[in-house]
Backbone bond lengths (Angstrom), bond angles and torsions (degrees), N, CA, C in turn:
res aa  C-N    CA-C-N  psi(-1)  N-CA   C-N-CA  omega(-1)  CA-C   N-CA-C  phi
1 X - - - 1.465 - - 1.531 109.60 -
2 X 1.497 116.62 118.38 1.248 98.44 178.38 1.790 123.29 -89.43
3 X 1.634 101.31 161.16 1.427 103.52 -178.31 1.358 118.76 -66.68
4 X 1.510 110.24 153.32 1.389 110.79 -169.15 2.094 87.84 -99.71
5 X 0.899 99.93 142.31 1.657 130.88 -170.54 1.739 96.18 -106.43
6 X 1.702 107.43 98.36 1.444 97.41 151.65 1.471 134.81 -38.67
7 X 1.251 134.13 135.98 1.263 130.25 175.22 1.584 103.93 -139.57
8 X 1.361 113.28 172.27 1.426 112.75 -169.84 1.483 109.06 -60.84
9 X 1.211 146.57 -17.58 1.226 126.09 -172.25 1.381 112.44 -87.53
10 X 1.800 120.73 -6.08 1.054 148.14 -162.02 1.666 85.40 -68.89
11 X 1.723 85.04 -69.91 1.393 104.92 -169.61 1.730 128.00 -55.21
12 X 1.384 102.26 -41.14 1.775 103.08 163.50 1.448 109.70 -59.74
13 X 1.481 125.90 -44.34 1.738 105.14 160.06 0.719 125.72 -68.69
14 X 1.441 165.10 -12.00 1.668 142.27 131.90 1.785 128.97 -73.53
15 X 1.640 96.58 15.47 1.624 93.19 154.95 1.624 96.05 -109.42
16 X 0.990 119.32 -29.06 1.941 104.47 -173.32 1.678 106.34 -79.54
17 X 1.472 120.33 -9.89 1.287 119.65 175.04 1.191 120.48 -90.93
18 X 1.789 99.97 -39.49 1.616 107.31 -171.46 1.916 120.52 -83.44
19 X 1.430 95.90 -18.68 1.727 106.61 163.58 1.439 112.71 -79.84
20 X 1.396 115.47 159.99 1.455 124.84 176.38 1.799 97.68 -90.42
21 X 1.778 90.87 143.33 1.308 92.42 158.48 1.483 148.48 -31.40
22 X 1.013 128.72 170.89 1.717 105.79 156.58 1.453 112.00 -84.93
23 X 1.847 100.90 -37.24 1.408 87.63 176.40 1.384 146.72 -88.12
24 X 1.622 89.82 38.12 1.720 96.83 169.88 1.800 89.74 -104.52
25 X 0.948 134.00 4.18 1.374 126.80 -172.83 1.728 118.48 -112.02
26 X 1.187 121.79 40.58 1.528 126.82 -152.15 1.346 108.48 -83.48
27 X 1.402 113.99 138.83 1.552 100.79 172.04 1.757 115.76 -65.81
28 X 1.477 112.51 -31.91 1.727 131.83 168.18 1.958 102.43 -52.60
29 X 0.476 121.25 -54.70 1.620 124.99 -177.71 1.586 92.31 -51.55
30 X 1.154 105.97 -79.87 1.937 131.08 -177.89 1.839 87.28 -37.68
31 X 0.474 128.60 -52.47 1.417 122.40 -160.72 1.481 113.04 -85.29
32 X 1.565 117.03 -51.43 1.800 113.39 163.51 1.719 104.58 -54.39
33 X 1.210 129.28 -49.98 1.815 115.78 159.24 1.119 120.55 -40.70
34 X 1.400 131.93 -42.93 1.659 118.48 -173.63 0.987 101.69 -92.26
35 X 1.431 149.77 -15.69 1.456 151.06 179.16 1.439 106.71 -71.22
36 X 1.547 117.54 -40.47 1.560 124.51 -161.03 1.885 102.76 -107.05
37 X 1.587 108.78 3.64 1.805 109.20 136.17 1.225 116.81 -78.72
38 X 1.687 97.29 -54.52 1.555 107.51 -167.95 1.778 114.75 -35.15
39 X 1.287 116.72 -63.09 1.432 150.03 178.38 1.854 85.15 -22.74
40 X 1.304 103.03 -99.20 1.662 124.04 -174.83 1.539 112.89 -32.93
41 X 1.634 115.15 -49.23 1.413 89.55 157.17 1.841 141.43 -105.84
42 X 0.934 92.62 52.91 1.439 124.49 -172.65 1.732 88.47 -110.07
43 X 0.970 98.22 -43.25 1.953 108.76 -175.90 1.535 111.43 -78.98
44 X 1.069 115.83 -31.52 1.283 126.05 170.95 1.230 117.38 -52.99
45 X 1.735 109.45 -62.95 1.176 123.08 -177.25 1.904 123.51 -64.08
46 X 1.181 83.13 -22.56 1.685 99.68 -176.87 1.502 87.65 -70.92
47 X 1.142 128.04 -57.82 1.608 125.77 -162.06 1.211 119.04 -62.65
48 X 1.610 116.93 -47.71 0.972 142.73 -146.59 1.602 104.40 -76.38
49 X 2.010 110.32 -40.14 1.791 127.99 168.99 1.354 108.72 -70.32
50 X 1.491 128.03 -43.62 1.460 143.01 150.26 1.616 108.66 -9.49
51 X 1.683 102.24 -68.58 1.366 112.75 -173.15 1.247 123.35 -60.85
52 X 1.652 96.16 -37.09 1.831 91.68 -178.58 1.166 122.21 -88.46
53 X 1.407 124.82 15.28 1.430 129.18 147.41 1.394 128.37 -41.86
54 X 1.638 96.25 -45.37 1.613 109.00 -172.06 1.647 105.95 -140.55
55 X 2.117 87.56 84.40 1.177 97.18 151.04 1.733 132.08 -40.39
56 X 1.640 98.99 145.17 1.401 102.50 -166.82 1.446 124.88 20.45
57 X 1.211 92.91 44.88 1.801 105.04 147.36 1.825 90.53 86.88
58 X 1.298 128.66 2.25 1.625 97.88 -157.34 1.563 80.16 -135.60
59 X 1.661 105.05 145.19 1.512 114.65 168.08 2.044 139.97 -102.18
60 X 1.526 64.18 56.61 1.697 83.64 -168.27 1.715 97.97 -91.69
61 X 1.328 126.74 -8.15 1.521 96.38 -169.72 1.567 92.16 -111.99
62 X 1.676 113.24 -177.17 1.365 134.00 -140.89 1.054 102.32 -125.26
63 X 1.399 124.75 178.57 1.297 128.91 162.77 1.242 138.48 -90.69
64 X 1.678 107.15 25.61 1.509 137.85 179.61 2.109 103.60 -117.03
65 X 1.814 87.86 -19.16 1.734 73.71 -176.65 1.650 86.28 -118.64
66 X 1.436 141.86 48.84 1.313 121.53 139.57 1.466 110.16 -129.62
67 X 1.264 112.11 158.07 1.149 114.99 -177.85 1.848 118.14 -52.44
68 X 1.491 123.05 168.20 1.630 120.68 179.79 1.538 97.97 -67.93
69 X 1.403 134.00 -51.28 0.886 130.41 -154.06 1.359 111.54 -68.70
70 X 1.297 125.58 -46.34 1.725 122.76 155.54 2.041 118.41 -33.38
71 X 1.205 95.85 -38.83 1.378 100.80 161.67 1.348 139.05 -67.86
72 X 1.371 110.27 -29.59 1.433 120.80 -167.34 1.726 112.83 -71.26
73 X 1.791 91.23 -30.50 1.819 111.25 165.29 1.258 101.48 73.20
74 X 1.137 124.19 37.34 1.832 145.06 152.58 1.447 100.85 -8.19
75 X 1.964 95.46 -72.60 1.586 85.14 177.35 1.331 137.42 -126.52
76 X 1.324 93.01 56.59 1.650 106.13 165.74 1.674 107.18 -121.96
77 X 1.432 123.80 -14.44 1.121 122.99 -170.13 1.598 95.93 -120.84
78 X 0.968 119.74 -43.60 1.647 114.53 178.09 1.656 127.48 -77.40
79 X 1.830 110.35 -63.84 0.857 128.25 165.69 1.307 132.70 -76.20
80 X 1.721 108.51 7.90 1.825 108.43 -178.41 1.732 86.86 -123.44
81 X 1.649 112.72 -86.59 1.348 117.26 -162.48 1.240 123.99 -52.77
82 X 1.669 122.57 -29.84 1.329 132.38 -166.18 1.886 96.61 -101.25
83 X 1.200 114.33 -3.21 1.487 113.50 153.11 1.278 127.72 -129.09
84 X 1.398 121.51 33.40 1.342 124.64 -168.61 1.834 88.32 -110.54
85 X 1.716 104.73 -43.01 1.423 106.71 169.18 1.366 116.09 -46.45
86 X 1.106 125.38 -73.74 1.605 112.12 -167.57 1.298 112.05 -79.03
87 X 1.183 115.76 11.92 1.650 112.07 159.88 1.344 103.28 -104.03
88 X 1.546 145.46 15.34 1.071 144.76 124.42 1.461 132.63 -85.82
89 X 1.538 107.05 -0.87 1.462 110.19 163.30 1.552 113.69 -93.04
90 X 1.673 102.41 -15.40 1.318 101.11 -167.09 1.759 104.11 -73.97
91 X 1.220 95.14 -51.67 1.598 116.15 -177.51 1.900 106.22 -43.33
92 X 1.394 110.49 -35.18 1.424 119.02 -173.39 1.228 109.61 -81.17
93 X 1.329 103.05 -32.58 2.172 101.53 176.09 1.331 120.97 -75.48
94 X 1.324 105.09 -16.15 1.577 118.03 170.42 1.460 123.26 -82.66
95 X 1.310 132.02 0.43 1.093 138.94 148.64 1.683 126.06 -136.64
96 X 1.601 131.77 -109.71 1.715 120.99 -158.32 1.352 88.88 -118.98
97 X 1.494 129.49 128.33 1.371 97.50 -157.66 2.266 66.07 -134.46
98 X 1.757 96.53 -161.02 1.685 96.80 172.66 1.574 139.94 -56.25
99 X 1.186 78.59 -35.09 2.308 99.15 161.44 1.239 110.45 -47.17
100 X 1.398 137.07 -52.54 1.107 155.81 -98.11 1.335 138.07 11.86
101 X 1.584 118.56 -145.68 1.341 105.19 -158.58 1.612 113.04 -71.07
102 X 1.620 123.52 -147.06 1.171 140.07 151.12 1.757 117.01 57.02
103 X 1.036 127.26 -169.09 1.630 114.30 -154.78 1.603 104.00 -57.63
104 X 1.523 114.60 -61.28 1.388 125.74 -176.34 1.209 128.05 -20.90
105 X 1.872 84.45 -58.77 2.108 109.30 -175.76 1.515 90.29 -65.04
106 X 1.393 141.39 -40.31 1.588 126.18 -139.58 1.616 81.97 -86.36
107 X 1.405 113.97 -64.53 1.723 107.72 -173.59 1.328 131.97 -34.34
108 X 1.659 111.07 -41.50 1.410 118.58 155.60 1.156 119.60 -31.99
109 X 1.227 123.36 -73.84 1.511 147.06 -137.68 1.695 85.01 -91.13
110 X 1.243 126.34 -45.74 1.876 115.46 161.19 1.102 112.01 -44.62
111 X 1.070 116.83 -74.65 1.498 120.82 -166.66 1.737 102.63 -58.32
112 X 0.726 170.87 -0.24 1.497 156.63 110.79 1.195 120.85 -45.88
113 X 1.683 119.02 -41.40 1.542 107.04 158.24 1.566 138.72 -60.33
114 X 1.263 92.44 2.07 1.967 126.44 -164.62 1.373 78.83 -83.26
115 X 1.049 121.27 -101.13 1.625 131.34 178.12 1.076 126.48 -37.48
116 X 1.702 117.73 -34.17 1.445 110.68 165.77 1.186 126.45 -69.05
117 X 1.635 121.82 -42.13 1.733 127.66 156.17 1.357 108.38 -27.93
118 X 1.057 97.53 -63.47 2.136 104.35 -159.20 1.467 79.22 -69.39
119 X 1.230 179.31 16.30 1.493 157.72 167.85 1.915 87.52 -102.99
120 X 1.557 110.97 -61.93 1.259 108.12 177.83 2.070 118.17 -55.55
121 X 0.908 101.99 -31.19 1.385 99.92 164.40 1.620 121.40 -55.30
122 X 1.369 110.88 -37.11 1.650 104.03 -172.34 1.543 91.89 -93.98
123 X 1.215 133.88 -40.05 1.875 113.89 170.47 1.445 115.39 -41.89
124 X 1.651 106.84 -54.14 1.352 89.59 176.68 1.394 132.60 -47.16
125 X 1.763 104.02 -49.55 1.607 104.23 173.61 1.550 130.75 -72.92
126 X 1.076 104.38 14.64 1.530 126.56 176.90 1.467 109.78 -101.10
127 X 1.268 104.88 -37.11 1.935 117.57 176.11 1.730 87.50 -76.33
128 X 1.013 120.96 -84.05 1.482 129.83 -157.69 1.724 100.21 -39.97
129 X 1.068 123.79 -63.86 1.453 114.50 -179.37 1.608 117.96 -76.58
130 X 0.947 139.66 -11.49 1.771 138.97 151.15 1.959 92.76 -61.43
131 X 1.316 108.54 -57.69 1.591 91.20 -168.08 1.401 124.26 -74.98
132 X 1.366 99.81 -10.58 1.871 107.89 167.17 0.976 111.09 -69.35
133 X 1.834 132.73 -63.64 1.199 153.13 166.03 1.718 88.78 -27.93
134 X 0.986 130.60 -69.44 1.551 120.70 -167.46 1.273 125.51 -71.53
135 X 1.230 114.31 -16.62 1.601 129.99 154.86 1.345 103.33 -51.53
136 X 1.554 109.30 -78.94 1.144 112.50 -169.25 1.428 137.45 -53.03
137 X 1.681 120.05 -30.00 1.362 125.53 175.79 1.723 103.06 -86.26
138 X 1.738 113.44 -30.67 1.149 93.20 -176.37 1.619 123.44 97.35
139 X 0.975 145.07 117.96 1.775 149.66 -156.29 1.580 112.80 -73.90
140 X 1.249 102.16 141.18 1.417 124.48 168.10 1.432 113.21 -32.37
141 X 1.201 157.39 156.58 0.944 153.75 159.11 1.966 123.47 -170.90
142 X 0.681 103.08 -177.28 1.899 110.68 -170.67 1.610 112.49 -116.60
143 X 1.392 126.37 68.36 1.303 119.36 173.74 1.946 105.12 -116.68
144 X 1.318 79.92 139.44 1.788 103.64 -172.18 1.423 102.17 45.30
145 X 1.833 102.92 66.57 1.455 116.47 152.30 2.274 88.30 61.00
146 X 0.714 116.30 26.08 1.630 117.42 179.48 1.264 119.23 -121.10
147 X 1.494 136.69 92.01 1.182 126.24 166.72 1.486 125.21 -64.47
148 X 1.324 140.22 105.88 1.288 140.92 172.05 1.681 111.75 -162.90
149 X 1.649 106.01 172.92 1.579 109.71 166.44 1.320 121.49 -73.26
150 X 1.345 116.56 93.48 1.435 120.78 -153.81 1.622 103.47 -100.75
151 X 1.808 113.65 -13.83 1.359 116.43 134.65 1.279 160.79 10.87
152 X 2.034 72.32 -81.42 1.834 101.02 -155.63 1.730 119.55 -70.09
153 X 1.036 105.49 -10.16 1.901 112.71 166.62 1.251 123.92 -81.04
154 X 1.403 100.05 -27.44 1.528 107.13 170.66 2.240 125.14 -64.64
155 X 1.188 98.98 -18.72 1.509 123.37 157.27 1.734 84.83 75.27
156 X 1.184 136.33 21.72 1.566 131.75 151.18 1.504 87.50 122.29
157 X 1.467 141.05 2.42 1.027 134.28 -171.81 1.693 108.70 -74.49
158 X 1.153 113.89 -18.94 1.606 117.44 161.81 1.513 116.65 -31.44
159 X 1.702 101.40 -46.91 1.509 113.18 -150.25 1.907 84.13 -66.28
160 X 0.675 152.73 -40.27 1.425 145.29 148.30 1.579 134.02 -31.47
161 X 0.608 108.10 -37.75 1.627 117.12 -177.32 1.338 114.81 -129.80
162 X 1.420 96.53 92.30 1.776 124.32 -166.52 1.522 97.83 -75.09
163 X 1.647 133.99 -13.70 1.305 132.94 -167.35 1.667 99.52 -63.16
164 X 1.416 108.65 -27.50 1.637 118.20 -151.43 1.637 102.91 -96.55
165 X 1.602 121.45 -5.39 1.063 96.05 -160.39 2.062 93.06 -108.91
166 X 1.640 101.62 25.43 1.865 93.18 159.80 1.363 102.96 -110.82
167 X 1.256 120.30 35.55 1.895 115.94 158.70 1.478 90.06 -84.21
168 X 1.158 141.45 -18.22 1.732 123.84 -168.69 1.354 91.99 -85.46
169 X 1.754 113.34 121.26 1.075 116.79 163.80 1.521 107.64 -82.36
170 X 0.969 148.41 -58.51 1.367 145.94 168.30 1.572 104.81 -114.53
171 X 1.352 93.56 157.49 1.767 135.43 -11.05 1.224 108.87 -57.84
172 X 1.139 124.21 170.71 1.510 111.33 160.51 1.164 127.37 -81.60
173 X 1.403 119.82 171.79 1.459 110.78 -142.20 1.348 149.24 21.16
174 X 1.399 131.56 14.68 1.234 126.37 -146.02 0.832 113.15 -75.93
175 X 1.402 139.71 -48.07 0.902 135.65 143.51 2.284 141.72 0.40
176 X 1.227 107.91 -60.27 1.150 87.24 163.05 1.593 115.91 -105.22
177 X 1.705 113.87 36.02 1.073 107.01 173.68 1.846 101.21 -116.38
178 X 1.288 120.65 -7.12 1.109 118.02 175.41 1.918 99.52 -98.50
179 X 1.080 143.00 0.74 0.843 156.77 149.40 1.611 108.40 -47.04
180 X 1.936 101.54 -89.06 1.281 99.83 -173.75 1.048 104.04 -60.96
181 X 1.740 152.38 -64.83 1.609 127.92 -163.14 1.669 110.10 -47.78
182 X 0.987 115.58 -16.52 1.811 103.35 -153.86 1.760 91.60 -84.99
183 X 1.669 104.14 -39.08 1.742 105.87 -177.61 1.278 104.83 -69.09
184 X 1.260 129.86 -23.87 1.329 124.49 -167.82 2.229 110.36 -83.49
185 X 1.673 93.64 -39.50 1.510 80.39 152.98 1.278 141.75 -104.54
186 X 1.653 100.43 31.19 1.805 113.71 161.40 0.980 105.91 -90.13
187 X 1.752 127.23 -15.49 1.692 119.68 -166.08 1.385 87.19 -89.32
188 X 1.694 124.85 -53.94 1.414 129.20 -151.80 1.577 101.60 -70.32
189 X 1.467 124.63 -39.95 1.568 111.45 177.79 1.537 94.64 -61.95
190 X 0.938 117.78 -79.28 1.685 123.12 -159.70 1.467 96.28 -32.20
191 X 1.098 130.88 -29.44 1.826 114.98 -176.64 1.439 109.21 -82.72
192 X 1.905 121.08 -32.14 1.072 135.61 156.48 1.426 112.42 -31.63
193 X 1.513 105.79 -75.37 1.621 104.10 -163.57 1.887 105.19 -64.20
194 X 1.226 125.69 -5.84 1.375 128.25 176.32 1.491 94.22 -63.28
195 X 1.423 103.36 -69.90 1.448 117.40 -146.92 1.400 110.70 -70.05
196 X 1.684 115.57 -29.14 1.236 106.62 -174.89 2.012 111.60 -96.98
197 X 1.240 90.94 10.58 1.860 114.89 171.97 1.814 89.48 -70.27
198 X 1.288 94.86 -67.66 1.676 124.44 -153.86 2.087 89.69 -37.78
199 X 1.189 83.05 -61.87 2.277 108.72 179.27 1.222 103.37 -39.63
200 X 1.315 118.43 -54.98 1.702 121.01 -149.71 1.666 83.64 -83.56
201 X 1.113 142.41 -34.31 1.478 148.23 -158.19 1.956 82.70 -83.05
202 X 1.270 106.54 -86.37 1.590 103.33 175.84 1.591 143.55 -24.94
203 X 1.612 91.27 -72.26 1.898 86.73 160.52 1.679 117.42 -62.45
204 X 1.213 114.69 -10.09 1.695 106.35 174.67 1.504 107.07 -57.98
205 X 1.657 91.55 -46.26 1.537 95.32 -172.60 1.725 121.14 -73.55
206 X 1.469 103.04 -14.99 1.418 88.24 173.40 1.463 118.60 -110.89
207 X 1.665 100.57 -1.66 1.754 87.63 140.45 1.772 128.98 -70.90
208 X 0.828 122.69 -8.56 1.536 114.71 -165.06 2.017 81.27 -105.55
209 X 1.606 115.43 -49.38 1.423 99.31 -170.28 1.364 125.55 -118.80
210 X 1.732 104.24 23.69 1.519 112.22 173.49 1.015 102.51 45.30
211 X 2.185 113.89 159.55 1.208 134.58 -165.09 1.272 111.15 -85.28
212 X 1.394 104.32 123.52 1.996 113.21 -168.60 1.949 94.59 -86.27
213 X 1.105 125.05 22.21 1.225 128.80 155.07 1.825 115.66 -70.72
214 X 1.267 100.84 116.39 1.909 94.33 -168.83 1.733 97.46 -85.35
215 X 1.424 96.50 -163.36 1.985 83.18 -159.79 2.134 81.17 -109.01
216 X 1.138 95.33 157.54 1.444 98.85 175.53 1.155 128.65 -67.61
217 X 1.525 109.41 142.41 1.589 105.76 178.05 1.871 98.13 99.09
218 X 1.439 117.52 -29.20 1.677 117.40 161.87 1.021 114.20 -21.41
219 X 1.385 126.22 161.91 1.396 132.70 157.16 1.724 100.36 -101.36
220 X 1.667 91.02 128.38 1.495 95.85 169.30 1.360 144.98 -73.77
């Protein structure tokens, strides 16, 4: 029996078999994924500024007994609404959105996530530095009959030495509760400004090269 002898056509069938499609590689796929993180922590952050309104759970204090930075609403205005949008544009470019379908509709619907990323990019960095800044100086509080940042000299070195943070007579606890929300929306922006980096890099590309997703029912 004679041997069969690779030859080039051999070889073009095990590069068109042994590579992945393009259309497992879509910038539209990539983009309904970063939209449907984006979304959840956008929600996070909304909750998370929510909370520090009302130290230890109760809404008795004012806007003389919390710190500015609880005010500034980092993350309800930066890190929730101004990224909840382009994590709903993202989610929309990844599938049939008002354009409609096929190269045209997908480029549209990029190019708005283009602009919507970069808008969600500066909330995030608007959340992330209000909630650092508040890390770092540390919360309003009431020691020896004194409301002020009694903190803020310490340059964040507090966040270490938990002995110091029952001089705050009021509110109660605030201290390690403006702590944990404030770290929690330094982690959630910082994953923000990743993800909505990751978008603005992506829909660029599928404005210039539209979604290599073919339409269903194609012949492959």
């Amino acid at each position: 029996m004679a041997q069969h002898v690779p030859d080039d056509n051999d070889r073009d069938v095990w590069y068109h078999t042994s590579l992945p499609d393009a259309s497992d590689m879509c910038t539209g796929k990539c983009a309904r994924c970063l939209g449907l993180s984006l979304i959840p922590l956008s929600l996070i952050c909304i909750v998370a500024n929510a909370l520090l309104l009302v130290p230890d759970g109760k809404t008795t204090w004012t806007n003389s007994n919390l710190s500015l930075q609880v005010w500034l609403m980092g993350g309800f205005i930066g890190g929730g609404l101004m990224v909840l949008c382009p994590g709903i544009a993202a989610v929309r470019a990844g599938g049939k959105g008002c354009c409609g379908a096929g190269c045209c509709g997908n480029r549209c619907r990029m190019l708005r996530s283009v602009f919507s990323s970069a808008f969600g990019m500066l909330g995030a960095i608007y959340c992330l530095s209000v909630s650092g800044t508040g890390l770092r100086i540390g919360p309003k509080c009431l020691i020896n009959n004194k409301w002020d940042y009694h903190f803020q000299e310490t340059q964040g070195s507090y966040l270490r030495n938990d002995t110091l943070w029952d001089l705050c007579e009021a509110p109660p606890h605030v201290v390690p509760w403006n702590v944990t929300l404030f770290s929690l929306l330094v982690v959630a922006s910082s994953l923000e400004i990743v993800l909505c980096g990751i978008q603005l890099v992506n829909a660029t590309f599928g404005v210039l090269c539209g979604d290599c997703r073919k339409k269903e029912g194609a012949a492959h």
